[in-house]
C-alpha positions in Angstrom: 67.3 112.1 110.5 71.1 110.9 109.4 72.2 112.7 106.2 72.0 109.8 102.8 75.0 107.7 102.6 75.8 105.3 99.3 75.2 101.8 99.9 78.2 99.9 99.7 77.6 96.3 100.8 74.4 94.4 102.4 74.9 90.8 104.0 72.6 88.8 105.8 72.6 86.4 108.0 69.8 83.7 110.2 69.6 84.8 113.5 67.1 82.5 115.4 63.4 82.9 114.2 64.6 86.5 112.8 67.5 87.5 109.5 70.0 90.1 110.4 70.5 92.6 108.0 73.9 94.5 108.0 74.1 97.5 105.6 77.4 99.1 104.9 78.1 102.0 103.8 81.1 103.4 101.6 82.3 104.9 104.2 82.6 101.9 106.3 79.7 102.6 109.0 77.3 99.4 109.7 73.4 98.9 110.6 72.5 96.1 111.7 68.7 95.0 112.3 67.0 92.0 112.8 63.8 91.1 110.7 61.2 88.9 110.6 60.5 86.4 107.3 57.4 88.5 107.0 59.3 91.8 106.9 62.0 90.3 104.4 59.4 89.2 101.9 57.9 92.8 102.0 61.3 94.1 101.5 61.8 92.2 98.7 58.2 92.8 97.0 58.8 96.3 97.3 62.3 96.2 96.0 61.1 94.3 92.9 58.2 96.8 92.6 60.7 99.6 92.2 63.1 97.3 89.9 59.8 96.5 87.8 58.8 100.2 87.6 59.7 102.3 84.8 63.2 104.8 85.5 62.0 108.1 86.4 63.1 111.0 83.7 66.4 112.5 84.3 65.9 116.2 85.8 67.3 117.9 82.6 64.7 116.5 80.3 61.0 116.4 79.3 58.8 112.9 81.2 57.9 110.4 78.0 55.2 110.8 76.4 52.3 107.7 77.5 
């Protein structure tokens, strides 16, 4: 597996029946991948999942209390 890079950019574009994703990092490299509708909207529900979800503690600190 590739070490973590920061996310710098990600466009998207129709292809056909499929969405091309490109994802750029700050270091200028480029993925591109082609999706289906179906994998885009599970993308998305899982990215508003984790937006919707309460931040995890910082690392130097105690969790909240529920």
């Amino acid at each position: 597996m590739s070490a973590i890079k920061i996310l710098a950019r990600v466009l998207t574009a129709r292809v056909g029946p499929h969405i091309e994703l490109a994802v750029e990092s700050e270091s200028g490299e480029v993925l591109k991948v082609l999706a289906t509708e179906d994998q885009i909207d599970r993308l998305v529900d899982e990215l508003e999942d984790i937006l919707n979800s309460p931040a995890e503690p910082q690392d130097d600190g105690p969790p909240e209390a529920a």
